[in-house]
Each structure stands twice: as structure tokens, then as C-alpha cells.
C-alpha positions in Angstrom: 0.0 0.0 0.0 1.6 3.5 -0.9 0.1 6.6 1.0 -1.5 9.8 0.2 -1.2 12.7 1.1 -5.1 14.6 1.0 -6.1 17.9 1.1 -5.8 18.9 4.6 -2.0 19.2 3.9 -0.8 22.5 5.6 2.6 22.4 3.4 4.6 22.2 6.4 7.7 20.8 4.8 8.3 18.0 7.4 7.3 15.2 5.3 9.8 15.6 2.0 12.8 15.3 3.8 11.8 12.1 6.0 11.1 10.0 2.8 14.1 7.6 2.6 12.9 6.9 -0.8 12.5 10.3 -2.1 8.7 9.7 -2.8 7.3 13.2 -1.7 7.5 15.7 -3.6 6.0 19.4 -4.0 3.1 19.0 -6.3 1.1 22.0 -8.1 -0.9 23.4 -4.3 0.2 20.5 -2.2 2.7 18.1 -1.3 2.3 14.4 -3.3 3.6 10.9 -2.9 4.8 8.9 -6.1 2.9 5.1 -5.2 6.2 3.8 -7.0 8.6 4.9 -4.7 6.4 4.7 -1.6 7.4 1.6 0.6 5.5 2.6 3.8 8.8 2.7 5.1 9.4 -0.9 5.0 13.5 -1.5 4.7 13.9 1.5 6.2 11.7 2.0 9.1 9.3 0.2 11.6 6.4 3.3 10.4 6.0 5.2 7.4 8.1 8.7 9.2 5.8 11.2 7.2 2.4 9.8 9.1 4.8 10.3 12.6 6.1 13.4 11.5 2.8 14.8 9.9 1.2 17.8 12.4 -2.3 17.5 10.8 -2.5 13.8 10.2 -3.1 14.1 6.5 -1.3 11.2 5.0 -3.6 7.8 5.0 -3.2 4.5 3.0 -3.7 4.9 -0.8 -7.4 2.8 -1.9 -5.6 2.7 -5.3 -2.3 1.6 -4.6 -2.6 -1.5 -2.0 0.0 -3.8 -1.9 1.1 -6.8 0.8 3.9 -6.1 3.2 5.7 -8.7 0.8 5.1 -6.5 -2.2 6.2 -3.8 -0.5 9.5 -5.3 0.5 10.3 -6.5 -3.3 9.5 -3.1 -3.8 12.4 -1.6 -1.3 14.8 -3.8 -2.8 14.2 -2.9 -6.8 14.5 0.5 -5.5 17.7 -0.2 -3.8 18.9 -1.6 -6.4 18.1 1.1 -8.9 19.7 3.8 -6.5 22.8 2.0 -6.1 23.2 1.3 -10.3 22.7 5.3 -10.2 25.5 6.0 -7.6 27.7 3.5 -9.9 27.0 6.0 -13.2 
């Protein structure tokens, strides 16, 4: 399952930065979360940090994107491994 962020975001900038996987980024009024990059966390952390670090709670489970904790865990490694063929460029 990737999250969302809705539209009670505040654009507090506290979410971006806390994404290990670089899945939050600035969209056109409020911030946005790219379902392929979003892990939940999972390989990185034992909660997704932007739901913690969220002051406004604005950052549920995505209805479209739901996936198993197993799918998100293939998931965190294709990512892993993409990042480290980029830092090998």
C-alpha cells in the first residue's frame, strides 16, 4: 500500500525530507507521494516517518495503490537496487 497525502496538507515541509525513498515531492498546491517509490517505510523504518512526523495527520493509506507487506519489501529492494546502479553511473 503507498500513502497519500489529501487535502488537509498544511505544506509544512516535514514530510519531503523524512522520505528515505525520495517519494514526496511538491506538487502543483500541495505536497504528493509517487505510489512507486512509496514503501510505507518498509526497509527502512518500523512506520512510514511522514504519518509520525505529519502535524495535521493528512497522510492515509492509498485505496488505489494497496499492496502486501511482501510486495512492499520486493518493492524496497528494486528500489535499492536502482539507486545503487545510479551512484555506480
Amino acid at each position: 500500500m503507498a500513502l497519500m497525502i489529501t487535502d488537509d496538507c498544511i505544506n509544512c515541509d516535514v514530510c519531503e525530507p523524512a522520505c528515505p525513498n525520495g517519494a514526496i515531492s511538491m506538487g502543483e498546491l500541495i505536497y504528493q507521494i509517487d505510489p512507486d517509490k512509496c514503501t510505507e517505510c518498509v526497509g527502512h523504518f518500523d512506520e512510514p516517518q511522514c504519518q509520525q512526523l505529519c502535524p495535521v495527520a493528512c497522510i492515509p493509506i492509498d485505496p488505489q495503490h494497496q499492496e502486501t507487506p511482501s510486495q512492499l519489501q520486493a518493492k524496497f529492494i528494486r528500489l535499492q537496487a536502482v539507486s545503487e546502479r545510479v551512484q555506480e553511473s
